[in-house]
N, C-alpha and C positions, 0 to 999 in steps of 0.2 A: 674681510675682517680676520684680525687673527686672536684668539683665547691662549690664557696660561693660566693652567689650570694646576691646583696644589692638592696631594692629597696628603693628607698629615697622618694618615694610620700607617702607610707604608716609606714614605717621605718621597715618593715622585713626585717629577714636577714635569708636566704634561702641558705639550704645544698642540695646537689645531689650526685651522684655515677652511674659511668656508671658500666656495665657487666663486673664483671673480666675473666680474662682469662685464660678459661676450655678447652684450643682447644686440649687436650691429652682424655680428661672425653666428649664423646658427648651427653650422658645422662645429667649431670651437667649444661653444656654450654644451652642445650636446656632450663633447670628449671632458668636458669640466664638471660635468655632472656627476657621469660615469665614474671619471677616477675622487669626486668628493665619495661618492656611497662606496666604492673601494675603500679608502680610508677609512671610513666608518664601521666598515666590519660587514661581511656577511650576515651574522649571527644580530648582532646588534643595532643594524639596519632594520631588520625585523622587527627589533621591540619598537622604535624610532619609530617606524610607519604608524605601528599598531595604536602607542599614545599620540599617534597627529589627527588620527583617523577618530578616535575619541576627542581629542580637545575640540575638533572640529563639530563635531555633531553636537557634543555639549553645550558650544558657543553659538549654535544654530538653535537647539531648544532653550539658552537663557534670552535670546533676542524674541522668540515668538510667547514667553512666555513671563519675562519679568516685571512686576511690579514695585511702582515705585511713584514719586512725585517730583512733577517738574514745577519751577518757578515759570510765571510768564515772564521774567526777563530774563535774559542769559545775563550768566556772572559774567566780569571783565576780565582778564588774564592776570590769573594769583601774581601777587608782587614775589620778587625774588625772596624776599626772606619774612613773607609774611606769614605766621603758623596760623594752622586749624583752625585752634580758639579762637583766631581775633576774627573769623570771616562767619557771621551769625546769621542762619538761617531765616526768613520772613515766615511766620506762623501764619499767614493769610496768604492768599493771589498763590498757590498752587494748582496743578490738576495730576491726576491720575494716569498712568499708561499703563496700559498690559501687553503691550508690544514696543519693541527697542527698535529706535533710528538712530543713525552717527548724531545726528543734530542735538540729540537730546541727552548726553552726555555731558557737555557742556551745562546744562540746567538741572542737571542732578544735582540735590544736596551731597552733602559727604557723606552722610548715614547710609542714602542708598548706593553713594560711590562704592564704600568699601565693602559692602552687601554683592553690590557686582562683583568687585574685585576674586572675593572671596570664592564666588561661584563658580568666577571660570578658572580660577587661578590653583584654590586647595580643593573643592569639592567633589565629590562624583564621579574621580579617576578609574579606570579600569588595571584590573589587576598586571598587566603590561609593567605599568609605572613601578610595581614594587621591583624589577630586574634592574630599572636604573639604578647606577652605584650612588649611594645616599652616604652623607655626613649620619655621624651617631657620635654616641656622650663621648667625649675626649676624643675623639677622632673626625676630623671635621675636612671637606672639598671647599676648597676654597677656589676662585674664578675670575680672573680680570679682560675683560674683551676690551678691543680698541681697533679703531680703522688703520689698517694696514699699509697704507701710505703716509698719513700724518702721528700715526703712535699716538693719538688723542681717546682716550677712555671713553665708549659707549654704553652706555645701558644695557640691559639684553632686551632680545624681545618678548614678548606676550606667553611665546610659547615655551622659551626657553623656561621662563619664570616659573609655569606650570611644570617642566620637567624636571629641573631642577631646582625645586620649590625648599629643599633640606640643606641646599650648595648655602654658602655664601657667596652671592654673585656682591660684585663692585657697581655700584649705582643700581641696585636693585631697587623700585619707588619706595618710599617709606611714608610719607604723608597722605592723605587722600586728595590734595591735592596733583602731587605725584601720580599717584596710581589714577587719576581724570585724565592726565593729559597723556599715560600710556594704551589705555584704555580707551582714547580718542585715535589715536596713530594708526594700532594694532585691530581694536576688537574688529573692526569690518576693512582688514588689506588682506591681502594675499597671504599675510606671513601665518595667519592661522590655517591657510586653506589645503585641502586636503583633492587632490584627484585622483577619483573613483576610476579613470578611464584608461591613466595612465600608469601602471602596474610598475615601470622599469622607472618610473621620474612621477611618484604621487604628490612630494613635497619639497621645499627646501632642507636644507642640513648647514645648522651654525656651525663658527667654529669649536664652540661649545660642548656641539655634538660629536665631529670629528676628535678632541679630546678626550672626552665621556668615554667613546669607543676603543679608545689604546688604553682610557682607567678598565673598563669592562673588560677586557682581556686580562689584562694584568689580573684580577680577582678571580676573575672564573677560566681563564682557558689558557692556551701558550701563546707567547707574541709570535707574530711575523711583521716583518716590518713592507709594506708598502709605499 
């Protein structure tokens, strides 16, 4: 993946590139790890870890503890430009969870969609989050990621979203139908998950993040280029 990322107070305009993918070569995969959290920064590696390590456990207490209502049928796949409004809830034939599975995501109304969203997404951050470089009034990070082979514009992920929740990210979900089917991908892969085991490689790092980290420097410290 590669990010181009805009910061408008300073007028940079900042590239990144997350780890490609060596999951055949684990030699390889190891050295692409390494020189991604290079990139990233020492210093700013640190905050990175610190908000995955939170998202993580957040996204572990909203799964054992959220409430909400499923329909006994699952929806069908939102038509391409069908809005909100027009897909109407059933006031009958619900039940109650107090604990979240992938399956039940799909059968969430949007009220409880964007109740999720919200949870994992703005809620409950740890103070870590305030070091990322944040968009403010008239001065705004603006963020376009795209697959690095085809130059086709992706979404970010789950966790980018929470850390740069102030960015303007490019295909950021805006619907609640949106934010169901990120929220279906993301809430239970990998890309939220955090290892406690592995101190030198606990997480992935977008290319978002690799960008974030030459903005972070530039604001707070001197550059050096790696």
């Amino acid at each position: 993946m590669l990010a181009i990322v805009v910061d408008t107070q300073s007028g940079f305009v900042l590239t990144g590139g997350s780890k490609p993918a060596c999951d055949n070569f684990k030699f390889f995969s190891g050295v692409t790890r390494t020189i991604t959290r290079l990139r990233v920064g020492d210093r700013f590696v640190g905050v990175i870890d610190r908000c995955s390590k939170d998202l993580n456990k957040r996204v572990g207490d909203v799964k054992m503890t959220f409430q909400g209502q499923l329909e006994d049928s699952p929806e069908v796949e939102d038509a391409p430009n069908r809005k909100d409004e027009d897909l109407k809830e059933p006031p009958d034939n619900v039940k109650e969870i107090t604990k979240l599975e992938r399956a039940d995501i799909k059968k969430l109304g949007f009220k409880d969609i964007d109740k999720l969203y919200e949870k994992v997404v703005i809620e409950g951050k740890c103070a870590s989050y305030d070091k990322i470089p944040k968009s403010n009034r008239g001065a705004h990070i603006l963020s376009w990621a795209c697959d690095g082979s085809s130059f086709v514009f992706q979404p970010p992920c789950l966790r980018c979203q929470s850390m740069y929740s102030t960015w303007f990210l490019f295909n950021r979900p805006q619907s609640s139908a949106e934010r169901r089917k990120t929220l279906y991908d993301h809430l239970f892969s990998a890309t939220v998950a955090f290892r406690e085991t592995k101190e030198s490689d606990p997480c992935s790092y977008c290319a978002e993040t690799v960008a974030a980290g030459k903005l972070y420097v530039l604001r707070n410290g001197t550059l050096s280029l790696v």
